[in-house]
N, CA, C and O of each residue as an XYZ file, in Angstrom:
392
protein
N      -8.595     -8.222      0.452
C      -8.795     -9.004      1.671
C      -8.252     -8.275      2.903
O      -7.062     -7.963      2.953
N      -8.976     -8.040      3.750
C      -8.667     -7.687      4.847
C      -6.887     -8.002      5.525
O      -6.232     -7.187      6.174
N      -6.479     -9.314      5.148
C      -5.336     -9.400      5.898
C      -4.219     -9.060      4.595
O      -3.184     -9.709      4.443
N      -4.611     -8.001      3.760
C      -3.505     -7.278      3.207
C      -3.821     -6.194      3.618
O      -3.332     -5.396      2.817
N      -4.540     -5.461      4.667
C      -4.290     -4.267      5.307
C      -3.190     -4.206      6.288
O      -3.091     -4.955      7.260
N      -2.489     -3.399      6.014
C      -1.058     -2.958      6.584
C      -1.541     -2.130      7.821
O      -2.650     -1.635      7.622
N      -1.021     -1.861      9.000
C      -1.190     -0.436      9.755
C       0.344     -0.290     10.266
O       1.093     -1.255     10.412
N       0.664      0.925     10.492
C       2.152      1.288     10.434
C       2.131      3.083     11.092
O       1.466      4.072     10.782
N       3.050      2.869     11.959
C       3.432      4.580     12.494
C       3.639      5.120     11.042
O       3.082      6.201     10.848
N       4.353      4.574      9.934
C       5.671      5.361      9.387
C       4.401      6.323      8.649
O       4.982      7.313      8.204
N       3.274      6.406      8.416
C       2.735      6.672      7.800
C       1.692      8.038      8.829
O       0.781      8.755      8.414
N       2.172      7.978      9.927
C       1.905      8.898     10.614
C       2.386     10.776     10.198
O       3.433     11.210      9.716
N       1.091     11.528     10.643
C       1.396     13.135      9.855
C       2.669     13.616     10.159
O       3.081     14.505      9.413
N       3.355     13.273     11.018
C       4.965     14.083     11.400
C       5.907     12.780     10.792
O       7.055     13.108     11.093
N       5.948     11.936     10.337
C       7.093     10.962     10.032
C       7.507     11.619      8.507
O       6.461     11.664      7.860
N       8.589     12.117      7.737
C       8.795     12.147      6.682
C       8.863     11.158      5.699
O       9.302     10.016      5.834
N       8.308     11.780      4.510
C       8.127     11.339      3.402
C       9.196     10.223      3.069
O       8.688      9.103      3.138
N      10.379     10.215      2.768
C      11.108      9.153      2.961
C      11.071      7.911      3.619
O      11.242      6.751      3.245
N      10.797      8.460      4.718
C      10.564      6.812      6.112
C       9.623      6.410      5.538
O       9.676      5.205      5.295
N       8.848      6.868      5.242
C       7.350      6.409      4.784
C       7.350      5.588      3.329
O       6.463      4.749      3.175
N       8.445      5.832      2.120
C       8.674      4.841      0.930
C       9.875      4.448      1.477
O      10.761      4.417      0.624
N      10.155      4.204      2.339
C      11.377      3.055      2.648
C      10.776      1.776      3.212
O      11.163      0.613      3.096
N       9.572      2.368      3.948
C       9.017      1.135      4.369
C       8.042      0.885      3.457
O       7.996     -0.325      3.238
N       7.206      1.526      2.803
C       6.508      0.989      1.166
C       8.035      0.100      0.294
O       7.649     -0.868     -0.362
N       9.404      0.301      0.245
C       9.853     -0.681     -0.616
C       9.466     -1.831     -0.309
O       9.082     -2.562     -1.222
N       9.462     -2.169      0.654
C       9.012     -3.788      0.903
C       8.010     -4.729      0.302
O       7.928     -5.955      0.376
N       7.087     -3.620     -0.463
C       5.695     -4.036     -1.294
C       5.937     -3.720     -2.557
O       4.983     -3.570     -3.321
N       7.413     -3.543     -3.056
C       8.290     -3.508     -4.173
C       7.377     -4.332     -5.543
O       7.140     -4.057     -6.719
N       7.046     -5.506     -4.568
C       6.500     -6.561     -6.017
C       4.747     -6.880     -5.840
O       4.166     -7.912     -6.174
N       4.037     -5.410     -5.090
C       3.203     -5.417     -5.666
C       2.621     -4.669     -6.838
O       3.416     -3.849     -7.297
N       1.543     -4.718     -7.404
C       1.337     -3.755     -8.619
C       1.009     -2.669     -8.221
O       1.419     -1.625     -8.729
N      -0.028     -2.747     -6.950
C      -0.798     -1.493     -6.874
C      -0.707     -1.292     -4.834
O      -0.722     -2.101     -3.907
N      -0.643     -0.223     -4.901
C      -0.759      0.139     -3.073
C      -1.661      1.184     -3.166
O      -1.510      2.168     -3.891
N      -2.805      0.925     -2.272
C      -3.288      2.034     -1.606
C      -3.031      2.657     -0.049
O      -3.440      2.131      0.987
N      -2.426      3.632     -0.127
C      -2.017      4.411      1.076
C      -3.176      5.291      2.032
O      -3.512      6.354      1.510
N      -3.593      5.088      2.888
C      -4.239      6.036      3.848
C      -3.606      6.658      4.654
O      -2.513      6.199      4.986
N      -3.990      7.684      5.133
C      -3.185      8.653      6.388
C      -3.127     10.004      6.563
O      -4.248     10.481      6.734
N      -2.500     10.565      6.578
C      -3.096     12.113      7.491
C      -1.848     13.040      6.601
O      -0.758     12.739      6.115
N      -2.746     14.445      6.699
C      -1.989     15.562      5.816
C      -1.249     16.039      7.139
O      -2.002     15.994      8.112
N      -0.005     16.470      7.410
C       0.701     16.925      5.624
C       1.646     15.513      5.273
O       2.444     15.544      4.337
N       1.491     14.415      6.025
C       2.362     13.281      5.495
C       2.200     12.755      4.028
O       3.111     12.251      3.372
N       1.040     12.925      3.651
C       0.308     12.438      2.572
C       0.796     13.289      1.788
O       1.658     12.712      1.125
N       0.703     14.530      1.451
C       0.699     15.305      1.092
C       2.488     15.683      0.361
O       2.724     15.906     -0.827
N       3.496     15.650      1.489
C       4.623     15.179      1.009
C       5.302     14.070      0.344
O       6.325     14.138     -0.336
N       4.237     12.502      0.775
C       4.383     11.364     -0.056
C       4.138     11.635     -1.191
O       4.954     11.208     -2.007
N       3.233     12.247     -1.602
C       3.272     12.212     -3.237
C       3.965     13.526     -3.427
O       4.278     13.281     -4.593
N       4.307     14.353     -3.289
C       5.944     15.239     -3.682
C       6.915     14.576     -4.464
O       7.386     14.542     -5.601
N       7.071     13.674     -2.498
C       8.276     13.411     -3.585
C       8.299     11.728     -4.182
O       9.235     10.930     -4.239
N       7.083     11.614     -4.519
C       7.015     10.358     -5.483
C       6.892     10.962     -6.779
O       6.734     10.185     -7.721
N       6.946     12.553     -7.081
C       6.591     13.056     -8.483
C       7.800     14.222     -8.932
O       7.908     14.928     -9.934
N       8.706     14.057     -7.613
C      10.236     14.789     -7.639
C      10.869     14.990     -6.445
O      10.296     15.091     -5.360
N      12.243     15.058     -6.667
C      13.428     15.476     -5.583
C      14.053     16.324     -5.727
O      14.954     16.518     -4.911
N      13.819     17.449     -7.108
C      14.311     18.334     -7.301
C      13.784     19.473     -6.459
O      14.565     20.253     -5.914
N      12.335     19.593     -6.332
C      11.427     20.755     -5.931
C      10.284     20.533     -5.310
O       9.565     19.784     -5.971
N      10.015     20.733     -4.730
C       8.653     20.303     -3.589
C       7.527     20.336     -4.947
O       7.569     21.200     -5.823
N       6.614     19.297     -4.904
C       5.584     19.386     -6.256
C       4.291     20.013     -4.728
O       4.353     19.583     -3.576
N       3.444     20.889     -5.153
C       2.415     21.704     -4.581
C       0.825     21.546     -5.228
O       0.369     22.047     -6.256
N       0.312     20.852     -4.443
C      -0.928     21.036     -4.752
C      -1.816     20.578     -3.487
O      -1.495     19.918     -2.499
N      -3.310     21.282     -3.942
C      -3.965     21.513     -2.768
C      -4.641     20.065     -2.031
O      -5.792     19.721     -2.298
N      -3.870     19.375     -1.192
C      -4.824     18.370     -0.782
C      -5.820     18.056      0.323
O      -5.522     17.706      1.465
N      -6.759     18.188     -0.054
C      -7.867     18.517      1.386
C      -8.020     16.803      2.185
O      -7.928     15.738      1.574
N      -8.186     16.917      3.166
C      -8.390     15.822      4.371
C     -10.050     15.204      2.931
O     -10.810     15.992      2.368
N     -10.052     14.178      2.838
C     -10.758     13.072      2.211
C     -10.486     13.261      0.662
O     -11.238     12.732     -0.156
N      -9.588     13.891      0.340
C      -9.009     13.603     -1.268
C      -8.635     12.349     -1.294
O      -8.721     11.523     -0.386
N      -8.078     12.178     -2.707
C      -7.832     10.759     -3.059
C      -6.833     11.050     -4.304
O      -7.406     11.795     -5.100
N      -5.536     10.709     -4.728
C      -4.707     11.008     -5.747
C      -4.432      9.359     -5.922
O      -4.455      8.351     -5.216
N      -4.049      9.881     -7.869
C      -3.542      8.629     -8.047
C      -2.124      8.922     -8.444
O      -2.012     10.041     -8.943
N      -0.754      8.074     -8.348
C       0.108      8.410     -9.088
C       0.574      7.250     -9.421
O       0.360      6.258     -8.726
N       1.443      7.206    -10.797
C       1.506      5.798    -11.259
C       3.381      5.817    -10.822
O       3.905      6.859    -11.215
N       3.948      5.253    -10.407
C       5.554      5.384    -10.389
C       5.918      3.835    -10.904
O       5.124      2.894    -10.920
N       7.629      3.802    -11.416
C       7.731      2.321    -11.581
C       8.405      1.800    -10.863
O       8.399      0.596    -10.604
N       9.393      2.978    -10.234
C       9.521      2.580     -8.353
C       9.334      3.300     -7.539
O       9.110      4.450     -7.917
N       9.322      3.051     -6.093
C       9.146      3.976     -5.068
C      10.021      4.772     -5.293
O       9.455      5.814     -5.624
N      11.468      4.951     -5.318
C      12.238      6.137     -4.977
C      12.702      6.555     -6.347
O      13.878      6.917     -6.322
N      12.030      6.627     -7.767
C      12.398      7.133     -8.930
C      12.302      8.335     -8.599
O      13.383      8.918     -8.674
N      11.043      9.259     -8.098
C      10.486     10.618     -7.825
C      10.336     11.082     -9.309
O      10.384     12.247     -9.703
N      10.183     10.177     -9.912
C       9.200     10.907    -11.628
C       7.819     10.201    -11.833
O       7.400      9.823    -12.927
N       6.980     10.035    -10.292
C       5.788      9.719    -10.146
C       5.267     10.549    -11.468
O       5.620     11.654    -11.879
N       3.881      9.219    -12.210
C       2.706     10.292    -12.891
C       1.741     10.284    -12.536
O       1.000      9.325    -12.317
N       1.470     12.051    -12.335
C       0.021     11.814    -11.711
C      -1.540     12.024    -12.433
O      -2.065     12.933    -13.076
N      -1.941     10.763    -11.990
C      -3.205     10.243    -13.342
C      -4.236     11.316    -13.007
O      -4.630     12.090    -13.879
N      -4.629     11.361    -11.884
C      -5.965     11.898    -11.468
C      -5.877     12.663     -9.711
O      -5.341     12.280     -8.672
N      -6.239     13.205     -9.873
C      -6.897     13.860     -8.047
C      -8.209     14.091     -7.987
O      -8.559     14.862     -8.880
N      -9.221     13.674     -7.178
C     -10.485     13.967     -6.593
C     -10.693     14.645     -5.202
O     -10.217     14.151     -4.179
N     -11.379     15.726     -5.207
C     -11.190     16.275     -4.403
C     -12.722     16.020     -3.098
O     -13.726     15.670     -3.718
N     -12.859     16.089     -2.246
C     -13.850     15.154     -1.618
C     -15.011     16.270     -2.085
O     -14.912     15.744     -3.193
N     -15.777     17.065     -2.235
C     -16.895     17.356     -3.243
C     -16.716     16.755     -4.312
O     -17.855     16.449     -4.664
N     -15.890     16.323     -5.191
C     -15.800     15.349     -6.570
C     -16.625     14.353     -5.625
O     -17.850     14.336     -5.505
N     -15.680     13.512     -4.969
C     -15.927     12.663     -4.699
C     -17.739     12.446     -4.137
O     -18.463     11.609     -4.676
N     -18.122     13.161     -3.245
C     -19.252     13.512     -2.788
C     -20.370     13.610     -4.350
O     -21.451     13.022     -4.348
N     -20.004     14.235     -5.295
C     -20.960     14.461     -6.533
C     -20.786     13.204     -6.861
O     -21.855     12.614     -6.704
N     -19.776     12.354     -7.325
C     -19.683     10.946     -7.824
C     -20.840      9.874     -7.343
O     -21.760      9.321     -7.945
N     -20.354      9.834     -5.931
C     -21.577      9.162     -5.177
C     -22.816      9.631     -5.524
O     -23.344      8.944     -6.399
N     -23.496     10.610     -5.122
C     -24.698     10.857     -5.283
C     -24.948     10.403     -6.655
O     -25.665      9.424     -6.863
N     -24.527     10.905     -7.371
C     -24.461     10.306     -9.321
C     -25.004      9.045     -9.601
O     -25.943      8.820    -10.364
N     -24.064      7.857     -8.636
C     -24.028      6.688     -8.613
C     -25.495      6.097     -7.760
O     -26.072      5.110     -8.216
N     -26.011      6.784     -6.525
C     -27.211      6.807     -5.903
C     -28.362      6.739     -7.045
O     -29.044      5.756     -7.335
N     -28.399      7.844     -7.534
C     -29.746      7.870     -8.433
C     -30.010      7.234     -9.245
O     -31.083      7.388     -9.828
């Protein structure tokens, strides 16, 4: 439903990764969040939702889509199920077209 869309600075490309699951705790007791927003913020959110030991690295292009499963925001032993990369994504659709 539309009025569970959130909009929020913290989620802006220069705000760090932290500010950004401090203000996701608040949605603590939902099951599932989907996050939108801009690289490299994105890009460090799931870092360090998958560690705090070491920057986790992988390539995320502007219209990817990752999933990671965590059982809280600030565990940082995120798992990550899947990544689509927007040609995935682009072949999917068409797939689904025909």
């Amino acid at each position: 439903p539309h009025g569970d869309i959130k909009v929020t600075e913290t989620l802006e490309p220069t705000v760090p990764a932290n500010d950004a699951l401090s203000y996701l705790a608040a949605y603590g007791n939902k099951n599932r969040i989907f996050i939108a927003g801009h690289l490299p913020s994105l890009g460090e959110i799931a870092s360090t939702l998958m560690s705090d030991q070491s920057p986790v690295s992988f390539h995320f292009e502007m219209g990817g889509v990752v999933r990671i499963d965590v059982e809280e925001l600030k565990a940082h032993n995120g798992d990550l199920r899947w990544f689509l990369t927007p040609d995935q994504l682009t072949a999917l659709s068409l797939k689904s077209v025909v």
